[in-house]
C-alpha positions in Angstrom: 57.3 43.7 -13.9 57.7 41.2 -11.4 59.6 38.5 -12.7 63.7 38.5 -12.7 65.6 39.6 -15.7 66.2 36.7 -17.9 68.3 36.8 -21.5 65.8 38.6 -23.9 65.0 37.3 -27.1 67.2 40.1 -28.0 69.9 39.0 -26.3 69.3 35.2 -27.4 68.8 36.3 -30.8 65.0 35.7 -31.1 64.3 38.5 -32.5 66.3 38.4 -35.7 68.5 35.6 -37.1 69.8 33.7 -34.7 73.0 33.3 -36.6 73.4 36.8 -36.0 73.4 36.4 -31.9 76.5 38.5 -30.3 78.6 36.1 -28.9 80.9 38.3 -27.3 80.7 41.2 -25.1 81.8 43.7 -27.7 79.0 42.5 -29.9 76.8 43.1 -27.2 77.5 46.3 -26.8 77.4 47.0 -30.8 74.2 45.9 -30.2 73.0 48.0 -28.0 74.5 51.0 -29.8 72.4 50.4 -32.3 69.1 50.0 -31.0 69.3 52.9 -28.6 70.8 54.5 -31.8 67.3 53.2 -33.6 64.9 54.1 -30.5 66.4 58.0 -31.3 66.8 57.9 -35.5 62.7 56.1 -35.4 61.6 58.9 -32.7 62.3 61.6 -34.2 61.5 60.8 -38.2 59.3 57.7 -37.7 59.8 54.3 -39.0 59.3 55.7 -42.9 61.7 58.5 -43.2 64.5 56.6 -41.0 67.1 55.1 -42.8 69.7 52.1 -41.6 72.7 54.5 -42.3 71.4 57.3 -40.2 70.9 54.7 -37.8 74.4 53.6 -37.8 76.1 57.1 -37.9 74.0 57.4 -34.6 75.6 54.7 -33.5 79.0 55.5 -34.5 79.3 52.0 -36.0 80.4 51.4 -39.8 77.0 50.2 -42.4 78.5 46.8 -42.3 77.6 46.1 -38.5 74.1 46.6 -38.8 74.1 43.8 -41.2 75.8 41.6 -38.8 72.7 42.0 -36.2 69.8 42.7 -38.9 68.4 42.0 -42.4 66.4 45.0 -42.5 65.2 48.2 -41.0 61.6 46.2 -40.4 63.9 43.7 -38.3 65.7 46.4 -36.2 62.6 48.3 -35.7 61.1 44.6 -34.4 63.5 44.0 -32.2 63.4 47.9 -30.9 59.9 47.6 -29.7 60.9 44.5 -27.5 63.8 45.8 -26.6 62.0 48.7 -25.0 59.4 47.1 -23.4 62.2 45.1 -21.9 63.8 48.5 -20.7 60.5 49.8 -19.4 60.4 45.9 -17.2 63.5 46.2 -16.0 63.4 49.9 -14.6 60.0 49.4 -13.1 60.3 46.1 -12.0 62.6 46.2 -9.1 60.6 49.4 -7.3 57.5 47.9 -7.3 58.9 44.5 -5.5 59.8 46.3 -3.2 56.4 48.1 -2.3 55.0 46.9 1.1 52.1 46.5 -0.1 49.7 46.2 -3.8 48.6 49.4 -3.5 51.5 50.9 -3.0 53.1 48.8 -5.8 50.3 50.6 -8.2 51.7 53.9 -6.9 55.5 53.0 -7.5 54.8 51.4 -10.4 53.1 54.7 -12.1 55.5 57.4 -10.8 58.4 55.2 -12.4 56.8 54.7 -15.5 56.0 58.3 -15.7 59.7 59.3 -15.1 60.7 56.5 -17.5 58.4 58.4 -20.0 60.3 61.6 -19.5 63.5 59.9 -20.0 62.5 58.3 -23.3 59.7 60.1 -24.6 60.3 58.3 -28.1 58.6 55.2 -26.5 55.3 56.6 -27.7 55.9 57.4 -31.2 57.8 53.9 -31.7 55.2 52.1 -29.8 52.2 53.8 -32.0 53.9 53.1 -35.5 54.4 49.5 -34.1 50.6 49.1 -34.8 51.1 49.9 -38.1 54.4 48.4 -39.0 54.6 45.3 -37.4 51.1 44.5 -35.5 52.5 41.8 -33.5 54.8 43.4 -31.6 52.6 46.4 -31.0 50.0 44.3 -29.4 52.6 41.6 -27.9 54.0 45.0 -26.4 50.6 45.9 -24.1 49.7 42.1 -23.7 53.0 41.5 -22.1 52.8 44.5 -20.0 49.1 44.2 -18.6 50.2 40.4 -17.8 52.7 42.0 -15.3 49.6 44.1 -13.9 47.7 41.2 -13.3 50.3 38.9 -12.2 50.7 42.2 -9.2 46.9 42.3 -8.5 46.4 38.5 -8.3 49.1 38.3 -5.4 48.1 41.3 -3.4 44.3 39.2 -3.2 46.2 36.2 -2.7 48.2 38.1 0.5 45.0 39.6 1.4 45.8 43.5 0.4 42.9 43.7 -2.4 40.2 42.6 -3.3 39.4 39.0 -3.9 38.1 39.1 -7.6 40.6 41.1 -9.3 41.4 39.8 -12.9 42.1 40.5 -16.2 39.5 43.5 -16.5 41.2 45.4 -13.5 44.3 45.1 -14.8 43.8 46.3 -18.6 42.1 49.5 -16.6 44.9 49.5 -14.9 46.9 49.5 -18.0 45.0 52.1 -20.2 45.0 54.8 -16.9 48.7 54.1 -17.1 49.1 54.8 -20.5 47.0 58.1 -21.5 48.9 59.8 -17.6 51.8 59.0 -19.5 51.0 60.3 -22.5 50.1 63.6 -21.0 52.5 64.0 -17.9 55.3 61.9 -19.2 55.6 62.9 -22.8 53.6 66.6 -22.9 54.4 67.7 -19.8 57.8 67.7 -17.4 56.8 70.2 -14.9 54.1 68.2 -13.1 54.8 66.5 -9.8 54.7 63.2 -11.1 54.7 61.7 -7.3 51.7 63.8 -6.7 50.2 62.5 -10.0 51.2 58.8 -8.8 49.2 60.1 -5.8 45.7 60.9 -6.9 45.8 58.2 -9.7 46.1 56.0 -6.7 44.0 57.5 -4.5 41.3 56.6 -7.5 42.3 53.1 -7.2 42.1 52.4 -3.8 39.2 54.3 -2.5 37.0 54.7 -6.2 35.1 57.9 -7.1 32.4 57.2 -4.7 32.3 60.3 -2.1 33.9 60.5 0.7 32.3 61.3 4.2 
C-alpha cells in the first residue's frame, strides 16, 4: 500500500501468456472489460457455474477476444485475483501516505478498505474460491497485502510514532482485524458508519484493551 503504482503483471502480461500482452491502448481497455466483466460473472455464480461466454457478453466483447488475452477460464480467474488485489493497492494506497502519522495511517487505511468493500463486495467470494481454485494466488493475495502492513508499521517505529518491536506478528493481526470488519461492515452491512468503525478498531490499536483511568 505504500509503494508507487508500477505495470502489473497484468498489464506486462505475467499473468497469462505473454504473447497475449495488449500492446495498444484499445487492448488495454478490452482487457479491463473483461476482468471487471469476470470480477461480476465469478461473484455472483462462483468460479464453477461461470462460463467464458457470459463473461464476454458482460463485457460486450465478441468470444474471440477473450482468447486473445486468456487460454482458459482458470487463467482469467488468475489473473482476476491479482488484478484485484492490485485495485484494492491502488485505492488505499495513496490515503494512507498521506496520514500524518502510523496510527492514523491504520485508521485511513481501514475506513478505505471498508468503503472499497462496499463498492466491490464480490472481492470476498472471489478471494475465498481462490483458495480452492488456484491456492497460489489466494495466499500470494494476503502475503502481498500484510507485506504492505508491515512495510507501514516498520516506518512509523523507524520515525518514532510506534513502538520499536513491531514485526511480522503485528501486522498479520493487523491484517486478520482488517479482514473479518470487512467482512461484516463492508460486505453484510452498508448502514454502519464505517469512519466510526475505522474509529474504535483504531482506538484498539493504539491504546489496547487494558482499562482506561
Amino acid at each position: 500500500m505504500d509503494q508507487p503504482h508500477v505495470a502489473t503483471p497484468i498489464e506486462t502480461g505475467e499473468a497469462g501468456n505473454p504473447d497475449k500482452t495488449p500492446r495498444t491502448e484499445r487492448g488495454r481497455r478490452t482487457l479491463r472489460k473483461l476482468l471487471d466483466a469476470a470480477a461480476i460473472e465469478f461473484g455472483e455464480r462462483g468460479f464453477h457455474e461461470a462460463s467464458i461466454s457470459a463473461i464476454t457478453r458482460r463485457a460486450g466483447t465478441a468470444l474471440g477476444s477473450f482468447y486473445t488475452y486468456f487460454d482458459s477460464k482458470d487463467e482469467i480467474f488468475q489473473a482476476l485475483v491479482r488484478y484485484m488485489s492490485e485495485q484494492l493497492r491502488d485505492h488505499v494506497t495513496p490515503l494512507v501516505q498521506a496520514a500524518p502519522d502510523e496510527i492514523s495511517a491504520e485508521r485511513i487505511g481501514l475506513e478505505s478498505y471498508l468503503g472499497f468493500v462496499r463498492e466491490h463486495k464480490e472481492i470476498y467470494r472471489i478471494i475465498d474460491e481462490a483458495e480452492f481454485v488456484d491456492y497460489a494466488s489466494y495466499r500470494r493475495h494476503y502475503e502481498t497485502t500484510v507485506a504492505r502492513v508491515r512495510q507501514r508499521l516498520e516506518k512509523g517505529a523507524a520515525r518514532g510514532e510506534i513502538r520499536a518491536d513491531v514485526g511480522e506478528i503485528h501486522a498479520w493481526a493487523i491484517g486478520g482485524m482488517n479482514v473479518f470488519l470487512g467482512m461484516r461492515y463492508g460486505l453484510w452491512d452498508d448502514d454502519a458508519d464505517i469512519g466510526e468503525i475505522a474509529r474504535i478498531a483504531n482506538d484498539l490499536l493504539a491504546n489496547g484493551l487494558k482499562k482506561q483511568d
